[in-house]
C-alpha positions as CSV (number, residue, x, y, z in Angstrom):
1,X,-6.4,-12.0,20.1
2,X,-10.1,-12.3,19.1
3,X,-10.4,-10.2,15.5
4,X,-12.6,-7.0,15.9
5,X,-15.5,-7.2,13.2
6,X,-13.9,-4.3,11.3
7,X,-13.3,-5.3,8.0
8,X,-11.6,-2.5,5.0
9,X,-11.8,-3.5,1.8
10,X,-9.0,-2.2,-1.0
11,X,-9.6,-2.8,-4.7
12,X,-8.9,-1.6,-7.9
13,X,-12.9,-2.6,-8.5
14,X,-13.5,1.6,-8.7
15,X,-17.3,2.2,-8.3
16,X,-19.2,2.0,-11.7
17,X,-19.6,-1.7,-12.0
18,X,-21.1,-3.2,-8.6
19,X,-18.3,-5.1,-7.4
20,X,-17.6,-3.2,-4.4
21,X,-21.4,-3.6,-4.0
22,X,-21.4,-7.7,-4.1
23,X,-18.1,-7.9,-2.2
24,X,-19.7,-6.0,1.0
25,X,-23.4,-8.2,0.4
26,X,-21.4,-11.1,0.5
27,X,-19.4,-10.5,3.7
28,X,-23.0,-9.1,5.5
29,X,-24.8,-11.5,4.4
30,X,-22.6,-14.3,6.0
31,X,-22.0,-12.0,9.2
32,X,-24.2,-9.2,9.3
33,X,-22.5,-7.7,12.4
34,X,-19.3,-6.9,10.4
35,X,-18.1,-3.4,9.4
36,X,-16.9,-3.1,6.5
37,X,-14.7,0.5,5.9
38,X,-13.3,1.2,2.2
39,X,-10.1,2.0,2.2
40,X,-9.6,3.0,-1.6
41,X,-11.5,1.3,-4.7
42,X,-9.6,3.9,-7.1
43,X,-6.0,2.2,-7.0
44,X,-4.9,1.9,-10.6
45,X,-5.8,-1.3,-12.5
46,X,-3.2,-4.5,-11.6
47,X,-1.1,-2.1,-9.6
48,X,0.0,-4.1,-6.9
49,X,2.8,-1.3,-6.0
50,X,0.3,1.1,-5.2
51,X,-1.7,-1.2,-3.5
52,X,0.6,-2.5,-1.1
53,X,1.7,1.4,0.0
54,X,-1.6,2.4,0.4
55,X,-2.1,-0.4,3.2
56,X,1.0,-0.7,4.7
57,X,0.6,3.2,5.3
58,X,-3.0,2.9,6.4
59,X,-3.7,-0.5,8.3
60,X,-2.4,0.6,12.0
61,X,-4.7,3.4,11.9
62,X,-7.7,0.8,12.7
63,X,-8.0,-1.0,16.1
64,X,-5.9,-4.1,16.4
65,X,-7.7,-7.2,15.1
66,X,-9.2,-5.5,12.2
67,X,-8.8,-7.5,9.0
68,X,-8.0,-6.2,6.1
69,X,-9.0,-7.5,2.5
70,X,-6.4,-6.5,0.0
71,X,-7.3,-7.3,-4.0
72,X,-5.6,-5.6,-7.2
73,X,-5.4,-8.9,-8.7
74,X,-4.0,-9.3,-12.2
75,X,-3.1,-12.8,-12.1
76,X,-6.7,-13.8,-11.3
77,X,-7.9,-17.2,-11.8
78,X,-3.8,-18.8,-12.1
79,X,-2.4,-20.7,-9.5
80,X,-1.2,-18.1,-7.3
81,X,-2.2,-18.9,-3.3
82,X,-5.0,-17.3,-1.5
83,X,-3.6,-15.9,1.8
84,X,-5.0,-15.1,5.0
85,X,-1.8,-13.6,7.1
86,X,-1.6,-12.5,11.2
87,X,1.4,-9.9,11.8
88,X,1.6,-6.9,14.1
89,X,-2.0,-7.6,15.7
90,X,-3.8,-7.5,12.2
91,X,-5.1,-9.5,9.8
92,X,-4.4,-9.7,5.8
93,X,-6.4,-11.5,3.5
94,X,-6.0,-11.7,-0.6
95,X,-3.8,-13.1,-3.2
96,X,-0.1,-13.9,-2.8
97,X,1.3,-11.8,-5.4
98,X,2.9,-9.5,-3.0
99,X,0.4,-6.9,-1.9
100,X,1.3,-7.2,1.4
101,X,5.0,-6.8,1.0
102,X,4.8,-2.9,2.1
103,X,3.1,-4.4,5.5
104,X,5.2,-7.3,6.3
105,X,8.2,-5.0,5.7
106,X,7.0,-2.9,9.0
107,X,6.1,-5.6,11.3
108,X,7.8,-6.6,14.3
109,X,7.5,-10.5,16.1
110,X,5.7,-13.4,14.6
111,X,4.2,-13.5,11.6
112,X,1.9,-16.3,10.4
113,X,0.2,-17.3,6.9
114,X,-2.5,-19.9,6.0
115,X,-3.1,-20.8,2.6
116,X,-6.6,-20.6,2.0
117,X,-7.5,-24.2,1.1
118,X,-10.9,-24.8,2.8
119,X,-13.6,-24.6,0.0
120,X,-16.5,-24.9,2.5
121,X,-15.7,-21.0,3.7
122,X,-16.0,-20.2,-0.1
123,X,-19.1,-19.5,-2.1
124,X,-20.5,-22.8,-3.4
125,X,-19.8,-21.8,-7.1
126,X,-16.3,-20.0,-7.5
127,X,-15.4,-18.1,-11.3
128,X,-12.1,-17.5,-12.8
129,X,-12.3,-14.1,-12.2
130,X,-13.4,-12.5,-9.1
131,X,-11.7,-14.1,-6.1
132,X,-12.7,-11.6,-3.6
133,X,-16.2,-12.2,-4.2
134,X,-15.9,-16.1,-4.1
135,X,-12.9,-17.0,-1.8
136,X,-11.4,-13.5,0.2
137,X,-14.8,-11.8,0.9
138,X,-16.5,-14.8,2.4
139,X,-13.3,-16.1,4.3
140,X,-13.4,-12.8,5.8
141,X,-17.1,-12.9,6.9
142,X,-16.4,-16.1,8.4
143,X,-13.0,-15.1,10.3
144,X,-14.9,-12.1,11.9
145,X,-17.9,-14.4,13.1
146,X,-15.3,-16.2,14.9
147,X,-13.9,-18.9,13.2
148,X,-10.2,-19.9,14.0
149,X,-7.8,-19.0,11.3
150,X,-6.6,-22.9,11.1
151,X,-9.7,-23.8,10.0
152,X,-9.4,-21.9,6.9
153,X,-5.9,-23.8,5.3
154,X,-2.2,-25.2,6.3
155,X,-0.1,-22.9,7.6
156,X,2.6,-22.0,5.6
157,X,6.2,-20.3,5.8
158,X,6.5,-16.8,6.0
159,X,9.7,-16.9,3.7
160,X,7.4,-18.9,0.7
161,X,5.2,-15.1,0.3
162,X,5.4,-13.8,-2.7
163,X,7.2,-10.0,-1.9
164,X,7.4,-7.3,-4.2
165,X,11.0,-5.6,-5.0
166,X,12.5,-3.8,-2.2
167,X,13.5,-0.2,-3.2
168,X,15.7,1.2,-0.6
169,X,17.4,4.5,-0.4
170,X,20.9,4.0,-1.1
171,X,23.8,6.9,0.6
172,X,26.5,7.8,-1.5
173,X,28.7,9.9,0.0
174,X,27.3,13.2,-0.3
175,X,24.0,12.3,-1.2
176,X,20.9,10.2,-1.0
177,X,19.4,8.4,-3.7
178,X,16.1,8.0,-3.7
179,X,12.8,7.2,-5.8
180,X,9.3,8.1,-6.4
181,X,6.9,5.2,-5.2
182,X,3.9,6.9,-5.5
183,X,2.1,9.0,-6.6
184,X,-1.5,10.7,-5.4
185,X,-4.6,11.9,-6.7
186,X,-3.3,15.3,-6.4
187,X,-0.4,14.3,-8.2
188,X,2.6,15.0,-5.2
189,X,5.3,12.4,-5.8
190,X,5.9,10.4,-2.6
191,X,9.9,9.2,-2.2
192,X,11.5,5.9,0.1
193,X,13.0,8.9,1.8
194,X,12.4,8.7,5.1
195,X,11.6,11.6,8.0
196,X,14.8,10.4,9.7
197,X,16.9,10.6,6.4
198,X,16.1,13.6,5.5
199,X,18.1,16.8,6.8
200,X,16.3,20.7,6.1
201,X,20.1,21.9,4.8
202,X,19.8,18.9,2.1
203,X,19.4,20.3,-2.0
204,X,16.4,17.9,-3.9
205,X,16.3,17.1,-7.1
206,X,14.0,15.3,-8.9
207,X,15.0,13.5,-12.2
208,X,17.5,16.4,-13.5
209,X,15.5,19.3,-11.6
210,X,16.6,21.1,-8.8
211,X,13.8,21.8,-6.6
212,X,16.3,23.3,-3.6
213,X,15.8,23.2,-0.2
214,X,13.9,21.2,2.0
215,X,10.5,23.5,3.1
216,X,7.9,22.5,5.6
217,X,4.4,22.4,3.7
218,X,2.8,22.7,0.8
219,X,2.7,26.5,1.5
220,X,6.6,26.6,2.0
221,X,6.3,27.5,-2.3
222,X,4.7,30.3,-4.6
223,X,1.7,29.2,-6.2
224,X,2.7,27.2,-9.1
225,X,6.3,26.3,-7.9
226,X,7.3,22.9,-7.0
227,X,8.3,22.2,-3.2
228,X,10.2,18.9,-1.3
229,X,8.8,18.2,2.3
230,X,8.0,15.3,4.9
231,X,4.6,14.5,4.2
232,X,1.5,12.8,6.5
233,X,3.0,9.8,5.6
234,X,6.5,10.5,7.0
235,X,8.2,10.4,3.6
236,X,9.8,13.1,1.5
237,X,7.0,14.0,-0.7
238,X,7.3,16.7,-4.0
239,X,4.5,19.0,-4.1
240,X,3.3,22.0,-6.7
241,X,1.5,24.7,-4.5
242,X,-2.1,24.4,-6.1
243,X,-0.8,22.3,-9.0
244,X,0.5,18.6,-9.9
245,X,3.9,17.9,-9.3
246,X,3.9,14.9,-11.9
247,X,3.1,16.8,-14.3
248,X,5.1,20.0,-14.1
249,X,8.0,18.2,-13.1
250,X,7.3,15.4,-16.0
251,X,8.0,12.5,-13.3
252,X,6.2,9.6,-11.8
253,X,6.9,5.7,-9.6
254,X,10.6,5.0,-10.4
255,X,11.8,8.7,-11.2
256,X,15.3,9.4,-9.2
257,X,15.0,11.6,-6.3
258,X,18.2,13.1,-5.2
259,X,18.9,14.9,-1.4
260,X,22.5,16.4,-1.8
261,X,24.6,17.4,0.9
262,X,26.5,20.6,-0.5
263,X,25.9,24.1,-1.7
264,X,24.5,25.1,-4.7
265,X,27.1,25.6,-7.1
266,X,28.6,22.3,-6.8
267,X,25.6,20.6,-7.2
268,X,24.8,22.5,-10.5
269,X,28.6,21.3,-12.2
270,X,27.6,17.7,-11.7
């Protein structure tokens, strides 16, 4: 399938400096029919957890053939591969340091990788320390003017990628255990908990707070008070109505989330 000349771009580069700037007049300027979209420059510095849930919950939004350039890099300039990666009709282009775990975890049939080894699709002059202006941004230009993605490197194994550390839900008789893996700008705590795995009778706790039943919005609370429901994303999410959950409930990525499967008063003598 020909790639569409959609291009997002997500960074940890945040807006003050220019490097979103140079990273989009470096892909136009090599194909100035390419759209670029940005999909979030505000990701925490060198966090390549968030980074990889933000795309693998945003990429299949965009037509199929869009290529996405993924960079929240903090092994910059070390030997780590470049990557440009085809699975599920899309494109992925960055480091290998296991940003694109979240996505290759949710694709279905073949899935192909190129290590990006071609220096003539690079800037003449590459630094130590911004790749996606030297190598991923003009790679990218390139791939959506059309050419093939062989051309760019030697295909590699999909089993060499670099993947992040899976973190499942695990069932325990009468409950789920969970985690927070992220958490927004508005400060709800989204869990690995997903739609299907989650039951409206279930009790949530979060860390050692109980925030009870299983409501339906952000609404489903008084002002102030903290409420568990599916999310847009289609995970169990921990909200504070008008108010931030990480905070008032003192949690963040990691903190145990807890769906139990009895009544109240045997939850509290655990």
């Amino acid at each position: 399938m020909p790639p569409e000349k959609i291009i997002t771009l997500t960074t940890d580069f945040g807006y003050e400096d220019g490097y979103v700037g140079v990273v989009k007049g470096v892909i136009l300027k090599i194909c100035p029919q390419a759209r670029t979209v940005d999909l979030s420059h505000e990701i925490q510095p060198w966090n390549i957890s968030a980074a990889s849930w933000i795309l693998a919950n945003s990429f299949n939004y965009f037509p199929e053939g869009t290529v996405h350039v993924a960079v929240v890099d903090p092994g910059v300039g070390t030997r780590r591969r470049f990557l440009l990666i085809e699975a599920g009709g899309y494109y992925f282009i960055g480091p290998d340091n296991g940003i694109f775990s979240g996505v290759l975890s949710l694709v279905s049939g073949d899935i192909r990788a190129f290590e990006l080894t071609q220096t003539d699709y690079w800037l003449p002059e590459m630094s130590t320390s911004f790749h996606a202006r030297d190598v991923f941004a003009p790679v990218a230009a390139h791939f959506v003017a059309g050419v093939a993605p062989e051309n760019f490197g030697r295909e590699i194994a999909k089993e060499s990628l670099s993947y992040l550390p899976a973190r499942e839900p695990k069932l325990k008789q009468d409950r789920l255990e969970g985690s927070v893996v992220y958490v927004d700008r508005f400060g709800n705590l989204i869990t690995n908990i997903k739609r299907d795995m989650v039951k409206t009778a279930s009790l949530c706790q979060v860390g050692k707070r109980s925030i009870g039943r299983i409501g339906q919005t952000y609404g489903s609370a008084e002002q102030g008070a903290p409420v568990a429901f599916v999310g847009s994303h289609g995970f169990l999410e921990i909200a504070v109505s008008q108010g931030r959950a990480n905070e008032k409930l003192d949690a963040g990525v990691n903190t145990p989330v807890i769906l139990f499967q009895r009544d109240p008063a045997v939850v509290k003598a655990e």
